[in-house]
C-alpha positions in Angstrom: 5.9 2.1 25.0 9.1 3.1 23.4 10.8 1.4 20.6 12.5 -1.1 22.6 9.6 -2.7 24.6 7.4 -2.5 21.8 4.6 -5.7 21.0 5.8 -6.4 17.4 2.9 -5.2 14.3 2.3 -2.1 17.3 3.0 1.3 16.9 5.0 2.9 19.2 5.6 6.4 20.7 9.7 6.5 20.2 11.8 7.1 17.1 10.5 5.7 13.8 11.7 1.9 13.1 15.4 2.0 10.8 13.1 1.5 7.6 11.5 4.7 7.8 14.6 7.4 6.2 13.6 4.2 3.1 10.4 4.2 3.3 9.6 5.8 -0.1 12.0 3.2 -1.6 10.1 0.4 -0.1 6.9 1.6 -0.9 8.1 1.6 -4.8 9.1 -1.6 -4.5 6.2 -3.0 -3.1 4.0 -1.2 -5.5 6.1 -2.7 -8.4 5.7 -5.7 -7.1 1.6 -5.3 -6.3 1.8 -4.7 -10.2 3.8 -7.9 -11.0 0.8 -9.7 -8.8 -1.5 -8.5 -10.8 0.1 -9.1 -13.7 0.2 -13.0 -12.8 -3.3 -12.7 -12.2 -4.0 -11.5 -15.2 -1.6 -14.3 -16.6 -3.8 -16.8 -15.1 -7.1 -14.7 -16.4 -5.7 -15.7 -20.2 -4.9 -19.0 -19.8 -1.0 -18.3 -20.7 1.7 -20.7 -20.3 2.6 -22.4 -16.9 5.8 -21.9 -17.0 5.8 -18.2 -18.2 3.8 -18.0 -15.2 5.9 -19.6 -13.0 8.9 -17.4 -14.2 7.3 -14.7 -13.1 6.1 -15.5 -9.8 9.8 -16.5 -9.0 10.6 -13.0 -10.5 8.1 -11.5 -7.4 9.4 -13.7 -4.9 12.8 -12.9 -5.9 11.5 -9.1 -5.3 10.2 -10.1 -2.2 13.4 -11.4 -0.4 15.1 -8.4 -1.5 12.6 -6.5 0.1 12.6 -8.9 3.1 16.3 -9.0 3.5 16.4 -5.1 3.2 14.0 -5.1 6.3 16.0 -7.4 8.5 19.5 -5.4 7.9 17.4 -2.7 9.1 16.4 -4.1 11.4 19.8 -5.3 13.2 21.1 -2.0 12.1 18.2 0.1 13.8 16.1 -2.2 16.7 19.1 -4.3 17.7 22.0 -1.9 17.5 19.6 0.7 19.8 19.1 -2.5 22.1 22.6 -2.4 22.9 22.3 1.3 23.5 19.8 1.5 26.4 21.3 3.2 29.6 20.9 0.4 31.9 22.4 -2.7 31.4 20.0 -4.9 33.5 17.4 -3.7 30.5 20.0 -3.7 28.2 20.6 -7.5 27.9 16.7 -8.3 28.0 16.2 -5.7 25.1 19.6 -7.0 23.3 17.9 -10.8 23.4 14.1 -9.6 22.6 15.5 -7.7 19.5 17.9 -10.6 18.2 15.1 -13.2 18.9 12.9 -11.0 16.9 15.3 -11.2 13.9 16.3 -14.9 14.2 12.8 -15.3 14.2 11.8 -13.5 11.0 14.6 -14.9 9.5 13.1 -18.3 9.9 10.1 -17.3 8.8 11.7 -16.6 5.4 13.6 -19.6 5.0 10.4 -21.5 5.4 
C-alpha cells in the first residue's frame, strides 16, 4: 500500500508521513511531556494540592494540543496536499475526500 491508500495506525511502503523531517522535535516534546506525567503522578504520590495539580495537568494538555495541532497541519500539508497530487483524477477525488475525512475526523476527536 502506498501512502495514499493506507489503513490509518499502518505502516506503509511509500514516503514517510509529513511529520517525519520533525520527528526528533516531536519526540522531545512528547518526552517532556512523559516527564510532566510523571511528575503529576508523583504529585498525587504526596498528597500535594488539588489545584497545583490541576495547574499542571492543564499545563500537559496544553502540551498536548500543541503537539496535536502540529500533527494535523502536517497532516493537510503532507497526506492531503499529496491527495491532490495523484496522477489520475478518478483516484484523485477518492484520495482527496479519504485524507480530508481523516483530518475532520481527528480534529473532532480533539474537540471532544
Amino acid at each position: 500500500m502506498d501512502e495514499t491508500t493506507h489503513a490509518p495506525g499502518h505502516q506503509h511502503a511509500g514516503p514517510p508521513y509529513g511529520y517525519t523531517a520533525d520527528k526528533d522535535a516531536y519526540l522531545r516534546r512528547l518526552r517532556r511531556i512523559e516527564g510532566q506525567v510523571r511528575g503529576i503522578a508523583r504529585m498525587v504520590e504526596e498528597d500535594k494540592y488539588c489545584i497545583d495539580i490541576l495547574t499542571q495537568v492543564a499545563a500537559v494538555t496544553k502540551a498536548l494540543h500543541a503537539v496535536s495541532l502540529g500533527l494535523v497541519e502536517e497532516h493537510i500539508g503532507h497526506c492531503v496536499v499529496g491527495a491532490a497530487n495523484v496522477a489520475d483524477p478518478d483516484q484523485r477525488a477518492g484520495e482527496i475526500d479519504s485524507k480530508v475525512k481523516e483530518a475532520a475526523e481527528a480534529i473532532g476527536r480533539l474537540l471532544r
